[in-house]
N, C-alpha and C positions, 0 to 999 in steps of 0.2 A: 418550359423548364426541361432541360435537355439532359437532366442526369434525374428522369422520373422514367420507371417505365411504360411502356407503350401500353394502349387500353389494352383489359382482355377484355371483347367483349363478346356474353354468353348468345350460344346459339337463341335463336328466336328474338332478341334485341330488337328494337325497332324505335327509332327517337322520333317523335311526331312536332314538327315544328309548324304551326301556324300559318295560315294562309296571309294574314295582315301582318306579319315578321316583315320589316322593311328591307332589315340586312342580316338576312340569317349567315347563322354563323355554321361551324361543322361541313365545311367544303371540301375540305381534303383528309381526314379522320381514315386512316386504311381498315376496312374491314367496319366501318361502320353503316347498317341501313338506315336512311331515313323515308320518311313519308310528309307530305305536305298535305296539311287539311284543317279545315275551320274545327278551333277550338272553341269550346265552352270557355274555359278558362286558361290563360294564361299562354305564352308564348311555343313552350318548352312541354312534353310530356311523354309519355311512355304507353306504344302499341297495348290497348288492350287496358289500360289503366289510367285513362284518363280521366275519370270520374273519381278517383284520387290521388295524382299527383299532378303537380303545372308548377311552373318557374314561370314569372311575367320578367323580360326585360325592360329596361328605362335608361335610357339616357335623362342626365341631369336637367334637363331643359322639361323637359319628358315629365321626370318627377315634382317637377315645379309647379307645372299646372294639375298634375296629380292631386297637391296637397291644398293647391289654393283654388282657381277655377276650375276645378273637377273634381271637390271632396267629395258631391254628395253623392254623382256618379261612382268614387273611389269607393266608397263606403258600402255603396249598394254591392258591389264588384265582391271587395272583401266579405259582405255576408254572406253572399253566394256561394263562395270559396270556403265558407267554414268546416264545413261537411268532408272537404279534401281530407287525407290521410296525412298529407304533405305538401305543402304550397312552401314557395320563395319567391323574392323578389329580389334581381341583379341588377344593381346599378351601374353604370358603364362610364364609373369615373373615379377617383380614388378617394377614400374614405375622407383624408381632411378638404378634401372640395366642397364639399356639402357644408362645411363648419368656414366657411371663410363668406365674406360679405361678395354679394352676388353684384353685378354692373346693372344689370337689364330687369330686377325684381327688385319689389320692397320685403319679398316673403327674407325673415329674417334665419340665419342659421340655425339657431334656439329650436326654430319649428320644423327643422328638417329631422334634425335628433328627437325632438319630444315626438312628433310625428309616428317616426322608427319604431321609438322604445312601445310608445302604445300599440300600434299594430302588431306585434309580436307581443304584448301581453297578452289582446284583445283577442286577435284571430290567427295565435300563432303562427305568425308569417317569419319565416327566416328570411335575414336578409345578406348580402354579398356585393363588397363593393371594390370597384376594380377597375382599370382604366387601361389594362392588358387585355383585349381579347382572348389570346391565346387561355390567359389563368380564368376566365369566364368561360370559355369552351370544357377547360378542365373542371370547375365548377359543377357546369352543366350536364355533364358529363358523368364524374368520380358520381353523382349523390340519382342521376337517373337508373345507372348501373345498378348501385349497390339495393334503389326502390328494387327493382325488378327482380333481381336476386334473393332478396328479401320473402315478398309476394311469389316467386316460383318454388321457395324452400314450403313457405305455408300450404301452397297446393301440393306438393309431391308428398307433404307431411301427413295430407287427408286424405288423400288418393291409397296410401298405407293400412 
């Protein structure tokens, strides 16, 4: 989105992307650092705060076996995750693809939605779905910022 402006991002910033990120994303971002290293949880996370926030990526394929052969794995994942301040889950395809009859599964679209809605009852998981990289970078992006920002005001508030 090219009439958005540019991140500011605060000194000390640092995005932590996953050592098993297949195609990380954030390659060209001017003035942003990242770091690469094995998460506990999820994809996406923020220098120093990882222990409560993560963003897990999925591609649609991805989320399929997420919900069918790998619920119980998914589940364990999710309780693990509980404790987070803030977790999501981006999906890397656009919202009505998930609701439309799939070629290569019998998992039905009904179970994609019910799926959804429970896990963000259950283990308040936001979710974001999108099949622009670019508007997932900004995703990923706008809500690690604003964690960070967040968490630095709380310290400079007790350091006070």
């Amino acid at each position: 989105m090219r009439f958005l402006k540019p991140y500011n991002i605060p000194p000390g910033f640092v995005l932590v992307i996953d050592t098993r990120e297949q195609l990380p994303l954030f390659k060209d971002v001017p003035g942003l650092v990242t770091q690469v290293k094995k998460l506990d949880h999820g994809d996406y996370s923020v220098a120093g705060y990882e222990d409560r926030f993560c963003i897990e990526r999925k591609r649609i394929s991805d989320l399929t076996s997420y919900i069918t052969s790998e619920r119980k794995k998914t589940l364990r994942k999710l309780e693990a995750m509980k404790h987070l301040d803030w977790k999501a889950l981006v999906i890397e395809c656009e919202e009505i693809e998930l609701y439309l009859p799939k070629q290569f599964t019998k998992t039905v679209p009904e179970a994609y939605r019910q799926t959804l809605v429970s896990w963000h009852l259950r283990y308040n998981l936001h979710t974001y779905c999108s099949g622009n990289r670019a508007d997932i970078e900004r995703y990923i992006l706008d809500h690690a910022i604003k964690f960070y920002r967040i968490m630095t005001e709380d310290q400079h508030e007790v350091s006070k």
